[in-house]
N, C-alpha and C positions, 0 to 999 in steps of 0.2 A: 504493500500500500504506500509507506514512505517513499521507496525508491522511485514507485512512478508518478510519487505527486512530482518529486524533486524535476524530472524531467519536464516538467514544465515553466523550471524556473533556470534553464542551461545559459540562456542568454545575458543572465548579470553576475554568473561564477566572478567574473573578474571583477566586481565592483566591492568583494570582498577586502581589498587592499587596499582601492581606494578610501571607502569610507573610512575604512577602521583604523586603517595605519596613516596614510598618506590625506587625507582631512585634513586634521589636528594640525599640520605640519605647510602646509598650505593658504591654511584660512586663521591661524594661531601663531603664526610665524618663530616654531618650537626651538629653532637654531643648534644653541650649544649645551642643550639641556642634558642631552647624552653623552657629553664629550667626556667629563670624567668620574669617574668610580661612585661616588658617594651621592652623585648627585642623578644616577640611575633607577635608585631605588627611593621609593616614597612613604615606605612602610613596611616594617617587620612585624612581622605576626610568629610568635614563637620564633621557629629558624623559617619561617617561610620567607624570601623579598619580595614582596611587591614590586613589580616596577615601575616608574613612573609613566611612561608609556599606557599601561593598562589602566590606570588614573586617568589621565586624558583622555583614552578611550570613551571612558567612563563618564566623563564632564560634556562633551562633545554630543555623545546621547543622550544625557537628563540635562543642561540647560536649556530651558526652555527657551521658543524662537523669540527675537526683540527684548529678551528678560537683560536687565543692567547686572553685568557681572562685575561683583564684588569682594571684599574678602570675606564678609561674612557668608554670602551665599556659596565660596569654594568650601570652608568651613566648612558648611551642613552638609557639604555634597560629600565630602571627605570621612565627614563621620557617618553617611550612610553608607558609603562606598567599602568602609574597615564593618560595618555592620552585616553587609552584603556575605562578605569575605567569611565573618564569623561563624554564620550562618549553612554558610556552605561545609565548613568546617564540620560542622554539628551532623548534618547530613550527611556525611559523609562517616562520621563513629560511631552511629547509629544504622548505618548499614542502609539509607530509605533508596532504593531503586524503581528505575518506571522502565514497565518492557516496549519493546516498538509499539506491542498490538494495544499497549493502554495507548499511547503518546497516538497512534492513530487512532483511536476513537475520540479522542479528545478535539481533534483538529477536526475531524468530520463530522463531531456534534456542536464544533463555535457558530454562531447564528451568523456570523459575517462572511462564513464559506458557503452558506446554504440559498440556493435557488428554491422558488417553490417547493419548500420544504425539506430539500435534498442535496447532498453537499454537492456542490458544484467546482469545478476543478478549473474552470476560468476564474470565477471569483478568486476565491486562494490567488490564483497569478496574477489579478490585478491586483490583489492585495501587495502581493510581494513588489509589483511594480512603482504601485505606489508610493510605499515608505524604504523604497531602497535597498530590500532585506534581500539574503540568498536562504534558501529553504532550508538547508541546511544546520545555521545560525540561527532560524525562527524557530525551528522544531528542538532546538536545543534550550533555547530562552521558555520553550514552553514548558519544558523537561523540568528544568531551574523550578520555572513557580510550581509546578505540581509537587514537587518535592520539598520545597520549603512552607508547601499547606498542609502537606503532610505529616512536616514536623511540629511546625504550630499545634495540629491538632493532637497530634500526641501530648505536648504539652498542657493545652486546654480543654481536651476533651474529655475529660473525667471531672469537670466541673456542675457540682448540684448548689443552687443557691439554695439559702434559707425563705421561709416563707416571711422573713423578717426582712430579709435585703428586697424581694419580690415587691413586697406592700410598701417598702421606701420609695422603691422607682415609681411605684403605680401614684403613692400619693403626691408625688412631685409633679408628675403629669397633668393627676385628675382632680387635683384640689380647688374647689371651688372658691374665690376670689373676690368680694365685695370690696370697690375702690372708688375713690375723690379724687377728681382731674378738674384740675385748670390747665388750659389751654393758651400755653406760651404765647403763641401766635396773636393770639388776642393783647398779650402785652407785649409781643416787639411793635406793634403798630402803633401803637404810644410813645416807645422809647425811643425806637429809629426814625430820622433824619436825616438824610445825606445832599448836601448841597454841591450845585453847581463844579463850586472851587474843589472840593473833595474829588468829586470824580475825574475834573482833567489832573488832581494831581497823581493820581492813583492810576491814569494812564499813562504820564511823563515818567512814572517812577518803574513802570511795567507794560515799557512800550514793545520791550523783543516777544512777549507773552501773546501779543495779537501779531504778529509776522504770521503770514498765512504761506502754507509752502505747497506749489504745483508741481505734480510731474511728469511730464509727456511723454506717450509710451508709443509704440508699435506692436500688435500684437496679430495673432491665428489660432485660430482653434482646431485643431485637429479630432478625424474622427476617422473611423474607419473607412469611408467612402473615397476621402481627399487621401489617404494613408496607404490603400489596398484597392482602393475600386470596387472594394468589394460591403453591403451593409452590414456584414456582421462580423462583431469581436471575435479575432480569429488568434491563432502566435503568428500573423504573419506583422497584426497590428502594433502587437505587444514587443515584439522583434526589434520593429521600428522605430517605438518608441522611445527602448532600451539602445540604440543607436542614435536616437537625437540627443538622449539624455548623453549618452555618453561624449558626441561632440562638444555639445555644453561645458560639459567639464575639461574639455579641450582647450577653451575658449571661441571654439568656433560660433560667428552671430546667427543674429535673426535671416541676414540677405542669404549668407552661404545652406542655411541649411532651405529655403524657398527654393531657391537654383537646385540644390543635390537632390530634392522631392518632388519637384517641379508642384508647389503648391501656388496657390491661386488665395484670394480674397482677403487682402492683408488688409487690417483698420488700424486706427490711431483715435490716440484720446488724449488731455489733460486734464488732470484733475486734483483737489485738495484729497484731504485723508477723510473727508463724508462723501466724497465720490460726486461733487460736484464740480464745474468750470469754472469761469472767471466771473462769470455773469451770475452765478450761483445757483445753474442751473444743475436737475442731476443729470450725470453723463448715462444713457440707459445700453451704450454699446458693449461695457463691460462688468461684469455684475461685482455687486458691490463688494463682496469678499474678495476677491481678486483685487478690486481699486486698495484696498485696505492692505493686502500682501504686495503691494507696489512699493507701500512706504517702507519694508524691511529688507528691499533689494540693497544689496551691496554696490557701492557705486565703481568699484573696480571689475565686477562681474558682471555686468549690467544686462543678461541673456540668463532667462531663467525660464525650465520646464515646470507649470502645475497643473495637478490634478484636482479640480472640481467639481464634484459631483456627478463623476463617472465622465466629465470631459477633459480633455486634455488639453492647454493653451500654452503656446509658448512666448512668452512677451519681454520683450530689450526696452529697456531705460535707454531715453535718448536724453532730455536735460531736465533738472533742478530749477525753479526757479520760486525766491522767497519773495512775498510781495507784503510790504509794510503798509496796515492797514491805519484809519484815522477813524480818530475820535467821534465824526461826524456820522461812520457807520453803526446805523442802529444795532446792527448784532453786538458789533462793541461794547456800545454803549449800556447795551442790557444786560451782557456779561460783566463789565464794571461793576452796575446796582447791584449783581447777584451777590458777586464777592463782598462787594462793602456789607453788603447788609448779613451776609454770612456769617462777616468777621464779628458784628455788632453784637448777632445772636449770640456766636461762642461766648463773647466777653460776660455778657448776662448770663447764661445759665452755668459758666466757668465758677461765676460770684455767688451763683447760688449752690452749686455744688460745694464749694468751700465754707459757705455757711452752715449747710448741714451737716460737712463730714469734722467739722469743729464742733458742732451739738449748737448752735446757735440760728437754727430754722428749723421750731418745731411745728406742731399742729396749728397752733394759735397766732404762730407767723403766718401761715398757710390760710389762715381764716382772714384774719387780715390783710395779706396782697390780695386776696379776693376781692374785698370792703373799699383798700384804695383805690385798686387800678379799677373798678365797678365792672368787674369779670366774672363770670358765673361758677359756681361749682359742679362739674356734672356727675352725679354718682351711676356707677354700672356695677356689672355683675359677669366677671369672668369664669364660666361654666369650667374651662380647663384651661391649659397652657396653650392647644390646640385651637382656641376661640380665637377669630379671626374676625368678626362679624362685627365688632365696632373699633379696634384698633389692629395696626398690622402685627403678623406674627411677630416681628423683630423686637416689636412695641412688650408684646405681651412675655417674650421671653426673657426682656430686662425686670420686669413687675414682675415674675416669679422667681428674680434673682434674689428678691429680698426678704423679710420677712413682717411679720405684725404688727401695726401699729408706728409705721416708717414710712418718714416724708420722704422722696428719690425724686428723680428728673430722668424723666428719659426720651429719648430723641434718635431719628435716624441721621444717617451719616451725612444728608444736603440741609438737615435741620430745617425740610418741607414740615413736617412733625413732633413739634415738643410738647412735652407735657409735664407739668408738677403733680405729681401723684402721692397719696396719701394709702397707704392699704391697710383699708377700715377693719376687714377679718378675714381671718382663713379659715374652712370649713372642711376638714382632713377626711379623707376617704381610706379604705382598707378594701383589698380584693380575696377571695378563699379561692380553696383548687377545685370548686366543683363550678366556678365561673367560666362562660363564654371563651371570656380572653385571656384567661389566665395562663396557657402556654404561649401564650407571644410577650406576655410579659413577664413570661421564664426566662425563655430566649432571650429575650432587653436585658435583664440584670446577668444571665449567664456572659454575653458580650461584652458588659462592663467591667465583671471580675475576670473574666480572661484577659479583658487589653491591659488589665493591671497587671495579671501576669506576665505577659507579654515584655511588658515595661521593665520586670522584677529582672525577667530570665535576658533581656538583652543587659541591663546591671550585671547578671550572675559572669555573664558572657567576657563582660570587658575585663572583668577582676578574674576569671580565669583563665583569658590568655595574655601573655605577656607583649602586651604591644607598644613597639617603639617607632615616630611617627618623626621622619626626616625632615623637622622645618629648614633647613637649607635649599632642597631641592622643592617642598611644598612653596617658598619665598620667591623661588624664580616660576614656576608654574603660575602665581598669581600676578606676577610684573609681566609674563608670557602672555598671559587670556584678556588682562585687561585693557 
């Protein structure tokens, strides 16, 4: 079964090396990272070396696209990358194996290989075509996770909660919630004012913040008809497209590969990062995900192959262009108000959060900014943590952050939404085992002390192997990436 999926993916054996090795070294410009002895290695694990190489590897497939690399973000990568390691380890002295005939079932029951409910052996190869993978490499990484849930579960799978832990979860959930809101909003309209002078100065001081930046593209969509002549997803299409991809990374452009394919119906667009023109109109020739992956193009590579929604287009960066916008444009200028009046909100409910968490805004202060600002009190009745029906979820899961008889503030993250809340009473519930739901609220508390485990035995993990972790060679990987 493996062998003949693999035969469908012959055509990007050699991108093996590229990615994995030849990437990093390419697009990270790795230099003299390997030049001498100590700075090869990235990590001891008992006597095992790591090499820094396999680090990078490693970086190169989990940083995320457009994500700002930092030193804190090599950090986590590093410590999940020695966790990885551990892991594998553990796997490994416990003996856990997966036979071919499991690893193919596995792949032919993923819902992503499956046509009309049947695995399908072209899917799989657009799969692999799409994220650059050799089947080989895929069926291995699949091996990896099967075996590392495997061990989890040996770990956590012997876990019974109490019907003490059950009924904690369940009343966090389902505890009914009687609360006083005042509604902020009603008192930023009182407090804020933003004049004239405020807002040009708040543009003068944050005028590179509105530079609006265009970028004019060339592009084709490729399909099987323009590809093969032929209407249907064949390997003669996938062939070809593992061959443009691979020009690509030749550097060969958009003109060379139209001439080598004799393709036909090239368009062009410019556009901001919302996928509109100059006239701010929308651009409807290329859809707007792609207008969006435009702004992540590398301006040294400027010819790049994507796949979108089962189409394939290939599109060259042809120029940059930043246009510095004025004060006189309303979008501007409304962005401006939103900010000033944003920053006003923080400042108020900043001073009211530090009143409270001093003890110096009780209930009676609460009664009274009601009284001044002539604001109403609106009392409700939160059935669960799950009630949505008069405040948003995000709303309601800060109100069950707290407890009885506690003034709080809470607000979402544009601060469309605040509120001084008061929680009048809590009204605690308890579940038994001859309830409905009560094995899914097994499972909830069973998933909660397992990730503690989880937690415990990645602890147990570090403290028993001896790991020493090369910041010389980690010091120039992070001056390399960034």
């Amino acid at each position: 079964m493996l062998s003949s999926i693999r035969r469908f993916s012959h055509t990007i054996y050699a991108k093996i090396f590229l990615f994995i090795v030849a990437i990093p070294f390419i697009f990270w410009g790795m230099g003299n990272i390997f030049s001498s002895g100590n700075q090869k290695v990235i990590v001891t694990i008992e006597k095992e070396k790591v090499s820094t190489q396999e680090f990078i590897t490693y970086l190169n497939a989990y940083i995320p696209s457009g994500q700002e690399i930092d030193d804190k973000l090599i950090d986590k990568l590093l410590s999940d990358f020695i966790a990885d390691k551990l892991i594998s380890n553990e796997i490994k002295s416990y003996n856990i194996n997966l036979s071919e005939n499991s690893l193919a079932k596995i792949i032919k029951n993923e819902r992503t290989f499956r046509k009309e409910n049947t695995f399908s052996r072209i899917e799989y190869e657009k799969f692999l075509v799409k994220n650059s993978l050799n089947a080989i490499i895929f069926e291995a990484n699949v091996s990896k996770q099967e075996k590392k849930k495997q061990l989890l579960n040996l770990i956590g799978g012997g876990v019974v909660p109490s019907i003490f832990s059950i009924n904690m979860d369940f009343d966090k959930i389902n505890q009914k919630r009687i609360v006083q809101l005042i509604n902020l909003n009603d008192i930023f309209v009182q407090e804020i004012k933003i004049s004239e002078d405020e807002i040009k100065s708040y543009f003068k001081t944050n005028k590179d913040k509105y530079n609006d930046t265009y970028k004019s593209v060339k592009f084709i969509k490729l399909n099987s008809k323009n590809l093969t002549g032929d209407d249907e997803f064949s390997d003669l299409f996938f062939k070809k497209i593992d061959e443009i991809d691979d020009f690509i990374v030749e550097g060969k452009n958009l003109d060379y590969i139209l001439q080598k394919y004799n393709l036909e119906n090239l368009k062009s667009a410019t556009f901001n990062n919302l996928g509109r023109d100059k006239q701010s109109i929308k651009v409807e020739l290329i859809p707007f995900e792609l207008a969006k992956y435009v702004f992540n193009i590398n301006e040294t590579d400027t010819t790049v192959l994507i796949e979108h929604k089962d189409k394939y287009f290939i599109i060259e960066l042809i120029k940059t262009e930043i246009i510095q916008k004025d004060i006189k444009d309303v979008s501007v200028k409304k962005d401006v108000l939103l900010t000033l009046k944003k920053q006003y909100k923080r400042k108020i409910i900043s001073n009211l959060i530090s009143r409270i968490n001093k003890n110096n805004f009780k209930k009676t202060d609460f009664d009274n900014l009601s009284k001044e600002k002539k604001v109403p009190i609106e009392k409700i009745i939160l059935k669960n943590k799950n009630d949505e029906n008069i405040l948003k979820k995000n709303l309601v899961n800060q109100i069950y952050a707290y407890p009885e008889k506690k003034v709080i503030v809470v607000a979402d993250l544009d601060f469309k939404e605040s509120f001084l809340v008061y929680v009048s009473q809590i009204e605690n519930v308890s579940i038994n085992e001859n309830s409905t739901n009560y094995t899914e609220y097994f499972n909830l508390t069973k998933a909660r002390i397992t990730s503690g485990l989880y937690n415990t035995y990645d602890s147990y993990l570090r403290k028993k192997y001896d790991i020493n972790i090369n910041y010389n060679a980690l010091g120039i990987v992070k001056n390399s990436v960034k």
